[in-house]
PQR file of N, CA, C, O and H, with PARSE charges and radii, in Angstrom:
ATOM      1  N   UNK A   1       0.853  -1.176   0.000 -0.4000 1.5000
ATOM      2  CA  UNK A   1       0.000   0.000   0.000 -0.0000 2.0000
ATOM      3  C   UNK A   1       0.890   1.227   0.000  0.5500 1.7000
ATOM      4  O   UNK A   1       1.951   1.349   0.611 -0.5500 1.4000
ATOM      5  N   UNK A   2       0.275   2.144  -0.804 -0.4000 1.5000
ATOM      6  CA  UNK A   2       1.352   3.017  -0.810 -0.0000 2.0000
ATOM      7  C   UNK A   2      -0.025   4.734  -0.363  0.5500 1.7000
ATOM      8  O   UNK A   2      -1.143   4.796  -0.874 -0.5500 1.4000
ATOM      9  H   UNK A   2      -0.588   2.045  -1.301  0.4000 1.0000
ATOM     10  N   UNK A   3       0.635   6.025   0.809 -0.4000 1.5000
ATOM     11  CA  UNK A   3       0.038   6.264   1.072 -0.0000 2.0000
ATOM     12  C   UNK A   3       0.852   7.407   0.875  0.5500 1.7000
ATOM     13  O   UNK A   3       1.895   7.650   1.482 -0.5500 1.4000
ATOM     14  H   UNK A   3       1.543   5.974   1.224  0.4000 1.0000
ATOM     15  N   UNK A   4       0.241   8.197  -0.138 -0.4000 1.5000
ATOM     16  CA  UNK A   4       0.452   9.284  -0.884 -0.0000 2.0000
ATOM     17  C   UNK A   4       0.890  10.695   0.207  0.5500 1.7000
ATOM     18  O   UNK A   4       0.088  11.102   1.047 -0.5500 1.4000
ATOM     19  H   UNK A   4      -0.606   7.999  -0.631  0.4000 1.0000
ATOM     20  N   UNK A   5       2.193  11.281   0.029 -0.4000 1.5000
ATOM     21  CA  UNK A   5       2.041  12.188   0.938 -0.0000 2.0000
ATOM     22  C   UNK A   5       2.915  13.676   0.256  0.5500 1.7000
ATOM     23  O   UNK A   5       4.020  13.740  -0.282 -0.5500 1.4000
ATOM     24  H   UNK A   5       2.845  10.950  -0.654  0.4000 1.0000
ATOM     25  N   UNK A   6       2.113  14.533   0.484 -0.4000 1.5000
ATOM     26  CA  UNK A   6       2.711  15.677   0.372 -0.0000 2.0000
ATOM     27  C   UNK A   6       1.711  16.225  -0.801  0.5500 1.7000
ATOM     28  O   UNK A   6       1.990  16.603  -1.939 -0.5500 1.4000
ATOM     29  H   UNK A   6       1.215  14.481   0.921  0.4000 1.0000
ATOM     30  N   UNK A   7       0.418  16.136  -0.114 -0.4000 1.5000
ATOM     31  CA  UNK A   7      -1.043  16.415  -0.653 -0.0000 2.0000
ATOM     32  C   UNK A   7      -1.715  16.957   0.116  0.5500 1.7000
ATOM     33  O   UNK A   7      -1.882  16.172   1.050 -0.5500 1.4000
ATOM     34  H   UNK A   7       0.191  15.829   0.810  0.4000 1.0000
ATOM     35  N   UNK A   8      -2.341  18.076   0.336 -0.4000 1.5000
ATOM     36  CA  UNK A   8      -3.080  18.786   0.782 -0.0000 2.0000
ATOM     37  C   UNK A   8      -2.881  18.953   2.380  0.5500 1.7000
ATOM     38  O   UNK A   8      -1.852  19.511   2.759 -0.5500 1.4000
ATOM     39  H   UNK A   8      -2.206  18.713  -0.422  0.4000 1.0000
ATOM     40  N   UNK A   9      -3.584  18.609   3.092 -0.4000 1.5000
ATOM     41  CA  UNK A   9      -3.128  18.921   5.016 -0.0000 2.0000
ATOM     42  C   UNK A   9      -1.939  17.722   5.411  0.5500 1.7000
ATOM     43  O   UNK A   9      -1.271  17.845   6.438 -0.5500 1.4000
ATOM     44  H   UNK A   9      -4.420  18.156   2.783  0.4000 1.0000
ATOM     45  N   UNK A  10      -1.766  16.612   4.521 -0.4000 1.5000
ATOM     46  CA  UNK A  10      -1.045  15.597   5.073 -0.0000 2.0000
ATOM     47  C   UNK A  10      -1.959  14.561   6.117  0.5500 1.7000
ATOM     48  O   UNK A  10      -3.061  14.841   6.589 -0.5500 1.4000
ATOM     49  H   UNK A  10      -2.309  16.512   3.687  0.4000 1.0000
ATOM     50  N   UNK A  11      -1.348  13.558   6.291 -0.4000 1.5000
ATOM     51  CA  UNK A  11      -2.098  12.171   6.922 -0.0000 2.0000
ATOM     52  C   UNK A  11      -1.758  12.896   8.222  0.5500 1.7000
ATOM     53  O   UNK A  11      -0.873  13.733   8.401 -0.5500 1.4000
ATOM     54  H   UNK A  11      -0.452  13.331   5.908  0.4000 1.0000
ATOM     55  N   UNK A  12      -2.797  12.318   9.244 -0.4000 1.5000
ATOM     56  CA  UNK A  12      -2.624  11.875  10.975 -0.0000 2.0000
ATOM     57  C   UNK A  12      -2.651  11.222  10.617  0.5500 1.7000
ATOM     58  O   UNK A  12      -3.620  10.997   9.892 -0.5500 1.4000
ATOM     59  H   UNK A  12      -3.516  11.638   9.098  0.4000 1.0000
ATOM     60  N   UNK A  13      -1.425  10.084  10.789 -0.4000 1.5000
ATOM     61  CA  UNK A  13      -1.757   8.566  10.975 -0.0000 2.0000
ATOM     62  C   UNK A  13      -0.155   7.949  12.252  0.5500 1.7000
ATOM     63  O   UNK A  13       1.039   8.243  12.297 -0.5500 1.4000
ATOM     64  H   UNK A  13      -0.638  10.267  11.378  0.4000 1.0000
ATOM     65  N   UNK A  14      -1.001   7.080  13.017 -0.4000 1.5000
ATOM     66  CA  UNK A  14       0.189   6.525  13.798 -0.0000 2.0000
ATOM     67  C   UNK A  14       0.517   5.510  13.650  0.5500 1.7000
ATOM     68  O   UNK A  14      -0.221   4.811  12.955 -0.5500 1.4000
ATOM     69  H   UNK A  14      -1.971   6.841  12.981  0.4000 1.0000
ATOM     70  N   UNK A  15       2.047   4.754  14.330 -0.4000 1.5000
ATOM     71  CA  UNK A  15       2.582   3.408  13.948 -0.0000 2.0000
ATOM     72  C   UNK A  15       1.599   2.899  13.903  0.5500 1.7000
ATOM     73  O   UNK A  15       1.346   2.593  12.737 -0.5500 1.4000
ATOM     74  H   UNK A  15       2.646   5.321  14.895  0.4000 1.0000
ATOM     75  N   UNK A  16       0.635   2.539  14.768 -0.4000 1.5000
ATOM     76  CA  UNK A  16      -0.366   1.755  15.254 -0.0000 2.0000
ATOM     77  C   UNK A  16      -0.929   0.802  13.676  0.5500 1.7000
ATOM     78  O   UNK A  16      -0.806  -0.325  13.197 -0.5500 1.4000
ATOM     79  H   UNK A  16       0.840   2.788  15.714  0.4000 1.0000
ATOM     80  N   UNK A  17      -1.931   2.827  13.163 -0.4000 1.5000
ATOM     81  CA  UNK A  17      -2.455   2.419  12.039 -0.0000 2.0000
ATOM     82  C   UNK A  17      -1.351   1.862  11.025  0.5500 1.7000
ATOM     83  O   UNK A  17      -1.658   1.204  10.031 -0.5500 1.4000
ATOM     84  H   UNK A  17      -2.030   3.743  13.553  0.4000 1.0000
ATOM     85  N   UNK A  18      -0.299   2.124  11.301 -0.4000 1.5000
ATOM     86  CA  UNK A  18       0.714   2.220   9.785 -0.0000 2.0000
ATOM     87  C   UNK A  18       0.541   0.515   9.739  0.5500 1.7000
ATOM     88  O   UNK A  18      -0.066  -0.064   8.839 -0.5500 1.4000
ATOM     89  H   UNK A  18      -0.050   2.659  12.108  0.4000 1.0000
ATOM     90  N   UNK A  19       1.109  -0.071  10.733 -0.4000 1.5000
ATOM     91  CA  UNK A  19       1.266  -1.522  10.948 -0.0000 2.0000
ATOM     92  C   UNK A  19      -0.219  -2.364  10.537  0.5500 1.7000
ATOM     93  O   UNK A  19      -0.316  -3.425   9.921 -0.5500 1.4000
ATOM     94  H   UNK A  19       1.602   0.399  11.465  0.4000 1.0000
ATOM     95  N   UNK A  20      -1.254  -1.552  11.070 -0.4000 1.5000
ATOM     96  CA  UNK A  20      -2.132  -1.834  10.758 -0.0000 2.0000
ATOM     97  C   UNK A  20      -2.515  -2.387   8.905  0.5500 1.7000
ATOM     98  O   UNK A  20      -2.907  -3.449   8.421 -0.5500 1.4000
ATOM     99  H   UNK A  20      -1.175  -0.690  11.570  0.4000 1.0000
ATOM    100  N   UNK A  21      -2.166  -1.102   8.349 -0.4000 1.5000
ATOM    101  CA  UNK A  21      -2.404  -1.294   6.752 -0.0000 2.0000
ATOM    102  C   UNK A  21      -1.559  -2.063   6.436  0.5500 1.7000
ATOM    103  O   UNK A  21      -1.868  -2.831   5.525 -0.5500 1.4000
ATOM    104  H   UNK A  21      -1.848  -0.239   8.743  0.4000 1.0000
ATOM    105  N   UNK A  22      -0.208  -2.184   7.013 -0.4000 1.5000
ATOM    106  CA  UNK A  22       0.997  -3.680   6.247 -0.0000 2.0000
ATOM    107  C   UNK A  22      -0.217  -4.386   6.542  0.5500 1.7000
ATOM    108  O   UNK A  22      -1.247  -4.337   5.869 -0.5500 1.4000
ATOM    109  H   UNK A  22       0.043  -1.560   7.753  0.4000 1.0000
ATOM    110  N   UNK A  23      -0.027  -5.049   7.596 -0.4000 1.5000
ATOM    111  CA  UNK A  23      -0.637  -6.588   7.856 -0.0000 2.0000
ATOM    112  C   UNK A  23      -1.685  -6.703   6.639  0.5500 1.7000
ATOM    113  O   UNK A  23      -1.520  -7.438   5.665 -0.5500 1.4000
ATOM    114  H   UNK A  23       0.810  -5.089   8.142  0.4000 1.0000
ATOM    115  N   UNK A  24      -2.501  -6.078   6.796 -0.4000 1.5000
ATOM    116  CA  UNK A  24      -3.584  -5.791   6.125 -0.0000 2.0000
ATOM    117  C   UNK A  24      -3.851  -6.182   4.502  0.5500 1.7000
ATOM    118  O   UNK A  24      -4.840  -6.706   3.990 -0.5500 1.4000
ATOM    119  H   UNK A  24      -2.635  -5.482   7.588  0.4000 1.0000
ATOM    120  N   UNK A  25      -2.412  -5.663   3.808 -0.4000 1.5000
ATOM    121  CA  UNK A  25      -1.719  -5.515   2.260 -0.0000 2.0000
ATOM    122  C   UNK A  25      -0.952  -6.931   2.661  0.5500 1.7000
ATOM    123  O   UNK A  25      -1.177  -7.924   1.970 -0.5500 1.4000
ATOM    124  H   UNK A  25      -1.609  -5.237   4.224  0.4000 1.0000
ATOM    125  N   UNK A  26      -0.493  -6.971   3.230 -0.4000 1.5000
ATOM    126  CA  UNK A  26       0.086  -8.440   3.511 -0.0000 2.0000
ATOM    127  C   UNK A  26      -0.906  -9.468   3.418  0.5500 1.7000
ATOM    128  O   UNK A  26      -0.637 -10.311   2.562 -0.5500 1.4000
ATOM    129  H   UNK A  26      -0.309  -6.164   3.791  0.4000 1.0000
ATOM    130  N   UNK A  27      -2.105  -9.670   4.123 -0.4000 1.5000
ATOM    131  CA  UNK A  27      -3.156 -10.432   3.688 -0.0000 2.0000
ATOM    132  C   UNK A  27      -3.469 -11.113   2.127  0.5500 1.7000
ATOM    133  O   UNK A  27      -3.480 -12.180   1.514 -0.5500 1.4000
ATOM    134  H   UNK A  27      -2.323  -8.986   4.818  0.4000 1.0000
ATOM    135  N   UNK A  28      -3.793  -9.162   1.937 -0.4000 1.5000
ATOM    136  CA  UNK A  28      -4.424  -9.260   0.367 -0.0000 2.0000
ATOM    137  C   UNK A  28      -3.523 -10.051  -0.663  0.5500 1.7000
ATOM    138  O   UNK A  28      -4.003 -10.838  -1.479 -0.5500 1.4000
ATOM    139  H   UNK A  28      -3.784  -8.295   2.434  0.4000 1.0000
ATOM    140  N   UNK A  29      -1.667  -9.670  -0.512 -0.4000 1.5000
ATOM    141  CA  UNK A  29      -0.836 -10.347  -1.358 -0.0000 2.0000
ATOM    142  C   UNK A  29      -1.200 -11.581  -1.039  0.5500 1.7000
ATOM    143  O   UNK A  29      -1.759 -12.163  -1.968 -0.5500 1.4000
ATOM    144  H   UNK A  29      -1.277  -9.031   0.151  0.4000 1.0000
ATOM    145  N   UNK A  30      -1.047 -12.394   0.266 -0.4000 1.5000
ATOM    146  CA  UNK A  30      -1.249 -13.648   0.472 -0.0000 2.0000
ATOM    147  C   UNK A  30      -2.493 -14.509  -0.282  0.5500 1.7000
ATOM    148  O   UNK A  30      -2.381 -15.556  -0.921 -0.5500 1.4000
ATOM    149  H   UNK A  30      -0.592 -11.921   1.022  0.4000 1.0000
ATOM    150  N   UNK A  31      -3.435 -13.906  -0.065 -0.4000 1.5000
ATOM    151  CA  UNK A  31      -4.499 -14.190  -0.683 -0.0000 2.0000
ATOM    152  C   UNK A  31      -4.182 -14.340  -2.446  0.5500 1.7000
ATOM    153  O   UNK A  31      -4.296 -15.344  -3.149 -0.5500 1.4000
ATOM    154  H   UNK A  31      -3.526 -13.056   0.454  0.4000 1.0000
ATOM    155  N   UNK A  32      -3.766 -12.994  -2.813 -0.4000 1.5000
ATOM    156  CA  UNK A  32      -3.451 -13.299  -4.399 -0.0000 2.0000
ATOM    157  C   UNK A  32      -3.007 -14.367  -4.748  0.5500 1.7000
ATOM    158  O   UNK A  32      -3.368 -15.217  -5.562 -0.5500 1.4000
ATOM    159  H   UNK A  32      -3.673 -12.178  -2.242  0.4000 1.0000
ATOM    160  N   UNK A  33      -1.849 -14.220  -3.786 -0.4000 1.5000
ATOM    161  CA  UNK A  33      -0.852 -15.441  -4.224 -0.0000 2.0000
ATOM    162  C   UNK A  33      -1.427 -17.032  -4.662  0.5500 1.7000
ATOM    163  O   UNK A  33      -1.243 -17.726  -5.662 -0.5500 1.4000
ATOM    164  H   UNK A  33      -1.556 -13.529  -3.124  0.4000 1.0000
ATOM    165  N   UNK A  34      -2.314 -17.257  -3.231 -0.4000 1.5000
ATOM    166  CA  UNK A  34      -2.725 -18.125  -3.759 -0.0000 2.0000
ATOM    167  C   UNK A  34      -3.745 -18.647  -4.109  0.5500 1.7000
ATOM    168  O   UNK A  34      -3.985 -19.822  -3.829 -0.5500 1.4000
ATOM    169  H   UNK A  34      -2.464 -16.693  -2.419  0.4000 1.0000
ATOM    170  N   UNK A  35      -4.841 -17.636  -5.028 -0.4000 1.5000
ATOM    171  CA  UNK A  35      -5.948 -17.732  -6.049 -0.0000 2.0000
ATOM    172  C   UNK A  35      -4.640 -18.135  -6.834  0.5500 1.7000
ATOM    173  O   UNK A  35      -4.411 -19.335  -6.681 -0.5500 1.4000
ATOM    174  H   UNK A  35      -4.646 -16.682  -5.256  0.4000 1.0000
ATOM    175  N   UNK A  36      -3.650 -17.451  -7.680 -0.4000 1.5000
ATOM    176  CA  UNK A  36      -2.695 -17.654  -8.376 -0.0000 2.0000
ATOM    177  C   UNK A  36      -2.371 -18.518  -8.849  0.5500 1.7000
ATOM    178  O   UNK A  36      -2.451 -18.809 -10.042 -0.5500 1.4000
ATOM    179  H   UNK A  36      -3.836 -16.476  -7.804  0.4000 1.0000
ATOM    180  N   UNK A  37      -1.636 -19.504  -7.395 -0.4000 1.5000
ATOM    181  CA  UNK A  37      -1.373 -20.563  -7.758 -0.0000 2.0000
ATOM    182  C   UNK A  37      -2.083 -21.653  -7.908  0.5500 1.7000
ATOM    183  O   UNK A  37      -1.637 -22.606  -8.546 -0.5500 1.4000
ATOM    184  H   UNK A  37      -1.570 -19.267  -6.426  0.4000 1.0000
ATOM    185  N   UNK A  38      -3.631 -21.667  -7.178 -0.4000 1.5000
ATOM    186  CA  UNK A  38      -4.848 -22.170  -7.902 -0.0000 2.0000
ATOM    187  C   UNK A  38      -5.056 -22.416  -9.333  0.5500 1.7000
ATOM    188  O   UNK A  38      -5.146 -23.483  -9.940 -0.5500 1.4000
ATOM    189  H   UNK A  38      -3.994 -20.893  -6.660  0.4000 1.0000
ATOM    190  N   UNK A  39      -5.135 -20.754  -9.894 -0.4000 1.5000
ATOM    191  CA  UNK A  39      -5.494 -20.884 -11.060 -0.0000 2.0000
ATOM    192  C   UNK A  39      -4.492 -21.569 -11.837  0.5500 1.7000
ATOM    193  O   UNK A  39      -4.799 -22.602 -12.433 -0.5500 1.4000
ATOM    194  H   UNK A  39      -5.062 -19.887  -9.401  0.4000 1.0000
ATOM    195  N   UNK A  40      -3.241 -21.065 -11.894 -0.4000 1.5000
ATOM    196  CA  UNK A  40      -1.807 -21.298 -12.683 -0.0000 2.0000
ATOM    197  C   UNK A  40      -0.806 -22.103 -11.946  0.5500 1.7000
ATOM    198  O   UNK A  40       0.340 -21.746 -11.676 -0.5500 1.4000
ATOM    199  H   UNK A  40      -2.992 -20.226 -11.410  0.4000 1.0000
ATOM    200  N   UNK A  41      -1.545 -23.586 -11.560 -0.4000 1.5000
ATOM    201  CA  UNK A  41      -0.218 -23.842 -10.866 -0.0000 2.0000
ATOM    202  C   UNK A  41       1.418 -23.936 -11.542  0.5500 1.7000
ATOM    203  O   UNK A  41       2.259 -24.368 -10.754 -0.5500 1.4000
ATOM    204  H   UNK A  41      -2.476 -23.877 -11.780  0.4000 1.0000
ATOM    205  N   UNK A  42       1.788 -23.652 -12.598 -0.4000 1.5000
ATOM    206  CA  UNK A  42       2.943 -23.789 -13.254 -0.0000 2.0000
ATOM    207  C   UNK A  42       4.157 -22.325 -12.974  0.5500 1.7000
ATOM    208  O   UNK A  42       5.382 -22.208 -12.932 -0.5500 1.4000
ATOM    209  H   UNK A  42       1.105 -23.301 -13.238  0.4000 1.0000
ATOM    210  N   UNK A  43       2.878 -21.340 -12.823 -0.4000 1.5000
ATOM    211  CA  UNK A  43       2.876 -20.203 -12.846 -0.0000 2.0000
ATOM    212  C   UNK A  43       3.790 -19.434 -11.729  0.5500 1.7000
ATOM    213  O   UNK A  43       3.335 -19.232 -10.603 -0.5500 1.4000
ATOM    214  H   UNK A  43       1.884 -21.436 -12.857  0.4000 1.0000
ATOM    215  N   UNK A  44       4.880 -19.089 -12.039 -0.4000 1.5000
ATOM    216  CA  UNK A  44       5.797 -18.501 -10.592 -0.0000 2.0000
ATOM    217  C   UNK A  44       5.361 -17.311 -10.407  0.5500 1.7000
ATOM    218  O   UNK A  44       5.102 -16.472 -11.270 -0.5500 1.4000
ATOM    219  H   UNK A  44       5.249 -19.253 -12.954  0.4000 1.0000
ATOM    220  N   UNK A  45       5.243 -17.192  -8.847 -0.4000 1.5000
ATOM    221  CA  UNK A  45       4.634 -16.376  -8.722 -0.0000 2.0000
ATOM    222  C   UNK A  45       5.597 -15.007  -7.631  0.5500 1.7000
ATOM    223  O   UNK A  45       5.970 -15.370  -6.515 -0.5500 1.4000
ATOM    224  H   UNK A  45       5.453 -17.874  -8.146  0.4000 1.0000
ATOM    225  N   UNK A  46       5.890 -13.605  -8.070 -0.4000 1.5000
ATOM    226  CA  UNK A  46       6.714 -12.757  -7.640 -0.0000 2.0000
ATOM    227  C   UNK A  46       6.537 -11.541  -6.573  0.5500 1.7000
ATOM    228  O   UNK A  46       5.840 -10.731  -7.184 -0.5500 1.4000
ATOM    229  H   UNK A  46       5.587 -13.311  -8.976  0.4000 1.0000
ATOM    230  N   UNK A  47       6.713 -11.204  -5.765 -0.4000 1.5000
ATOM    231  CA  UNK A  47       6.205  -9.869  -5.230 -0.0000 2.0000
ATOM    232  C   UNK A  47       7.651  -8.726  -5.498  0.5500 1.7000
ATOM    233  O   UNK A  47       8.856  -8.915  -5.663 -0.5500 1.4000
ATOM    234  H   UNK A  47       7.280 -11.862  -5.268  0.4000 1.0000
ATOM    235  N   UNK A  48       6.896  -7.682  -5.441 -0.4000 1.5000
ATOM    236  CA  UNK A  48       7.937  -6.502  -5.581 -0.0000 2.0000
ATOM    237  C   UNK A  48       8.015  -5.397  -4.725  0.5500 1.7000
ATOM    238  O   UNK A  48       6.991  -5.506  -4.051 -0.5500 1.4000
ATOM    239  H   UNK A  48       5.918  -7.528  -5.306  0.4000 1.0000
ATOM    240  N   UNK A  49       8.479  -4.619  -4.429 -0.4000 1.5000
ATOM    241  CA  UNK A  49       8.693  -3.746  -2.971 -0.0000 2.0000
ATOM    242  C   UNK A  49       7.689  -2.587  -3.293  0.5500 1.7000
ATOM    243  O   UNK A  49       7.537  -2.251  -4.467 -0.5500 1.4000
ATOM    244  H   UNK A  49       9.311  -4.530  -4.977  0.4000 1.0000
ATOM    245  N   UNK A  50       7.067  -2.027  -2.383 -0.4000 1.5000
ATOM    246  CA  UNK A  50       6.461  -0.874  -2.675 -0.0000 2.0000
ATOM    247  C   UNK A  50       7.032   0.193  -4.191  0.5500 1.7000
ATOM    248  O   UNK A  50       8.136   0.388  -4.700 -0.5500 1.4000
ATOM    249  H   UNK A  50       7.190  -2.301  -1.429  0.4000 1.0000
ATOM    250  N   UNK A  51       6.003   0.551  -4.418 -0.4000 1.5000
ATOM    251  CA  UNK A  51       6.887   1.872  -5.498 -0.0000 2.0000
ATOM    252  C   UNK A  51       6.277   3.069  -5.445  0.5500 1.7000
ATOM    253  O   UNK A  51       5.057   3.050  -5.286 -0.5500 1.4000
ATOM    254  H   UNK A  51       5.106   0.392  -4.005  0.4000 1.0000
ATOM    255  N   UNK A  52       6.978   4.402  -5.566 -0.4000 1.5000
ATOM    256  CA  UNK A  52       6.441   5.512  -5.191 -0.0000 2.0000
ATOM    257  C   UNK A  52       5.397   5.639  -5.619  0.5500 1.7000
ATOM    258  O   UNK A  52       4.682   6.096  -4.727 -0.5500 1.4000
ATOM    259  H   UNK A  52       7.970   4.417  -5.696  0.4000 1.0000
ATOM    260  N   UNK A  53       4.703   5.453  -6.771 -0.4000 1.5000
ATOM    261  CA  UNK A  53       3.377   5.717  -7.032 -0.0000 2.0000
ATOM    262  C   UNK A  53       3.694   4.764  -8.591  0.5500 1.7000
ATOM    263  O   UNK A  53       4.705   4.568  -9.265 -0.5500 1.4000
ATOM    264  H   UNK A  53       5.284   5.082  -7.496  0.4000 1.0000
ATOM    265  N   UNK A  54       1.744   4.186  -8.735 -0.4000 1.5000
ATOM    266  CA  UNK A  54       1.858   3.777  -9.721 -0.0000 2.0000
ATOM    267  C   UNK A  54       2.281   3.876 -11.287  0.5500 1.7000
ATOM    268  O   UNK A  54       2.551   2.882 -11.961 -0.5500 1.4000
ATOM    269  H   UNK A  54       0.923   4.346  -8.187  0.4000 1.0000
ATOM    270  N   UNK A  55       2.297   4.822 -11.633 -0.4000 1.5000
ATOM    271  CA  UNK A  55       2.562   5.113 -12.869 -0.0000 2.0000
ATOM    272  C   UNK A  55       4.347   5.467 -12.647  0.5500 1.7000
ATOM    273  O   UNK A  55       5.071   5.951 -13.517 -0.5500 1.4000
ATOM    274  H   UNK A  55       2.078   5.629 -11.085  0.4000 1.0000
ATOM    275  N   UNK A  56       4.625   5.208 -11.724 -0.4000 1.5000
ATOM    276  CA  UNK A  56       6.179   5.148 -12.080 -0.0000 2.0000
ATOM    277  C   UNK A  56       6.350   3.566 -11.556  0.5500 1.7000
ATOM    278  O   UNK A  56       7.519   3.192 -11.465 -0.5500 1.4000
ATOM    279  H   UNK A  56       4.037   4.815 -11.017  0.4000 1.0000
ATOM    280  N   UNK A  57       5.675   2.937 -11.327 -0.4000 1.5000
ATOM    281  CA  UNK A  57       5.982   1.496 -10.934 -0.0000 2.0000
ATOM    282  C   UNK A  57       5.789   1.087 -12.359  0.5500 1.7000
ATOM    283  O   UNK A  57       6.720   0.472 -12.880 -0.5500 1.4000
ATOM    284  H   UNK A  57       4.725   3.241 -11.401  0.4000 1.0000
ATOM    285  N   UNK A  58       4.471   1.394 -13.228 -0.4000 1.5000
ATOM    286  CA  UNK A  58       4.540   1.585 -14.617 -0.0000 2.0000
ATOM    287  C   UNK A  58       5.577   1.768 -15.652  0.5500 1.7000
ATOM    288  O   UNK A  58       5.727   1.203 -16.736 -0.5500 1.4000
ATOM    289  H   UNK A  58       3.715   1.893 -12.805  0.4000 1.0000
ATOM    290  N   UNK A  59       6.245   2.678 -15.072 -0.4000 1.5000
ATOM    291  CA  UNK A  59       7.604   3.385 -16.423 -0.0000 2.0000
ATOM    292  C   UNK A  59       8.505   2.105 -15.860  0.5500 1.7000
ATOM    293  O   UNK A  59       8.615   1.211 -16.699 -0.5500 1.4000
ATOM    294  H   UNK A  59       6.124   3.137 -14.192  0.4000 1.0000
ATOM    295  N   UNK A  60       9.070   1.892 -14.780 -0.4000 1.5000
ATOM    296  CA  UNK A  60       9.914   1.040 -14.198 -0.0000 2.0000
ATOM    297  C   UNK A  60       9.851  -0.095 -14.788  0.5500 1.7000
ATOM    298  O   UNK A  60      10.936  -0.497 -15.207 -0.5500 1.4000
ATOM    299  H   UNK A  60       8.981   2.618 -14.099  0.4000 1.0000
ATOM    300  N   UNK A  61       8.684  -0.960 -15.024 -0.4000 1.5000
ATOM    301  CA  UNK A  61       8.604  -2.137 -14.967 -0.0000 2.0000
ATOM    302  C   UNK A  61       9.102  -1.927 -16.818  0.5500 1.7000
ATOM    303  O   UNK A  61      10.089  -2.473 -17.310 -0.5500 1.4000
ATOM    304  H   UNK A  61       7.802  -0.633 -14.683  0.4000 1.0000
ATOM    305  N   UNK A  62       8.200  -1.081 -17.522 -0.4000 1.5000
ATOM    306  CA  UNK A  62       8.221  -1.512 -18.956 -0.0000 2.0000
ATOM    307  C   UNK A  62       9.824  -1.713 -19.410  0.5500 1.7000
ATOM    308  O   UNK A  62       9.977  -2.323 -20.468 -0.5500 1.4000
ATOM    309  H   UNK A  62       7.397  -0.637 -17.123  0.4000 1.0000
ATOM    310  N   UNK A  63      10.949  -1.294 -18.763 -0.4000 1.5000
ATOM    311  CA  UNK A  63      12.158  -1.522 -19.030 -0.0000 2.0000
ATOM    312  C   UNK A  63      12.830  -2.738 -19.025  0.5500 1.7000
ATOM    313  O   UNK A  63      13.809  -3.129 -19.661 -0.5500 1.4000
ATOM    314  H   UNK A  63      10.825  -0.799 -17.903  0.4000 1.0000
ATOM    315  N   UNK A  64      11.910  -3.417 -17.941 -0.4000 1.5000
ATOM    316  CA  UNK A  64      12.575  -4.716 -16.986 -0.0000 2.0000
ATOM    317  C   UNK A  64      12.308  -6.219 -18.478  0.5500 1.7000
ATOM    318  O   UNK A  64      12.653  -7.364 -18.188 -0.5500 1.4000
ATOM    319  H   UNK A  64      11.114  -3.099 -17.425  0.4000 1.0000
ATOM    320  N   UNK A  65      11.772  -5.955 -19.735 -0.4000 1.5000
ATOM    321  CA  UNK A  65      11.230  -6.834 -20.579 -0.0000 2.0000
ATOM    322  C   UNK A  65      11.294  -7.975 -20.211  0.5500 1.7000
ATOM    323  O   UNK A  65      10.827  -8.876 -20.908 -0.5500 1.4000
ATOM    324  H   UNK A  65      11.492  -5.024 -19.971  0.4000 1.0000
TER
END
């Protein structure tokens, strides 16, 4: 999860919540993962580190061919 900052008043948010949303995004990957390997078991399956925002996770990746 990526939580956009340096937009308008800025987040209140504390460790608390921060930890909160990992676990949380941690779930959801888990879960992907394995509909994934359900669907595709042949299929390797990758995670990648946060990226500043999508459309540069976008430009990034199209290089990686």
């Amino acid at each position: 999860m990526v939580i956009p900052t340096g937009f308008g008043p800025g987040i209140s948010i504390g460790d608390a919540d921060l930890e909160s949303l990992r676990r949380g995004g941690e779930r959801i990957l888990t879960e992907a993962i394995r509909v994934a390997r359900t669907a595709a078991p042949g299929l390797a399956n990758a995670t990648q580190p946060p990226i500043p925002c999508p459309a540069c996770g976008v430009f990034a990746v199209s290089f990686q061919g």
